[in-house]
N, C-alpha and C positions, 0 to 999 in steps of 0.2 A: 545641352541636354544632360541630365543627370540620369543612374540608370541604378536603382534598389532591387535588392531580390532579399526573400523572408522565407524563412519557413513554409508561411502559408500569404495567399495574397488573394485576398477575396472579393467578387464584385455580384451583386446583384444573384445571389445566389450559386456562382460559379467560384468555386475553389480551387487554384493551383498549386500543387505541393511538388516541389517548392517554385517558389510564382519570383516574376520579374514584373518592376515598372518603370518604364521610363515617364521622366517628366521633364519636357520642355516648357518655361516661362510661366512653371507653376501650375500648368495642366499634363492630367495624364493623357499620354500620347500612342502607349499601351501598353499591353500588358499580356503576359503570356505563362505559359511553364518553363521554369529553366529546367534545359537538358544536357547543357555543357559549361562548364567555366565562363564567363565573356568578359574580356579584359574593361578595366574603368569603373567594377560594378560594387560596390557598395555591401557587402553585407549585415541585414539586420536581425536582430534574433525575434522568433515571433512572428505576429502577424502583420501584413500592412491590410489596411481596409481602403477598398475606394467607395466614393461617393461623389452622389452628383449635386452639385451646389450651382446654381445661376445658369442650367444647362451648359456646365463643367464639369468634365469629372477630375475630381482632385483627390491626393492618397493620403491616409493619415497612418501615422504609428504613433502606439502609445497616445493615441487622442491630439497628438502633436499635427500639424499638415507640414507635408515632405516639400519640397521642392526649393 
């Protein structure tokens, strides 16, 4: 499991400031508001967007896909 937190982490209308995502094997697993430090975690500046692709939801930054 990999675990990104952004500035902003947007899905389907719903905005986290500042947001977390985890991704396990390339899908996101979830996603929430960070409200404390959490060890292992990735920081990216900006935004991560998720989207759903093949009835998956997968997160992109920078137009790049995370996982």
């Amino acid at each position: 499991m990999k675990r990104f937190a952004a500035h902003r982490v947007v899905y389907a209308g719903t905005v986290h400031k500042p947001g977390v995502v985890e991704i396990n094997n390339g899908r996101v697993t979830a996603h929430y508001k960070l409200t404390e430090e959490i060890a292992m975690t990735m920081w990216l500046r900006g935004t991560i967007e998720i989207l759903e692709d093949d009835n998956t939801l997968k997160a992109y930054y920078d137009n790049a896909l995370l996982g």
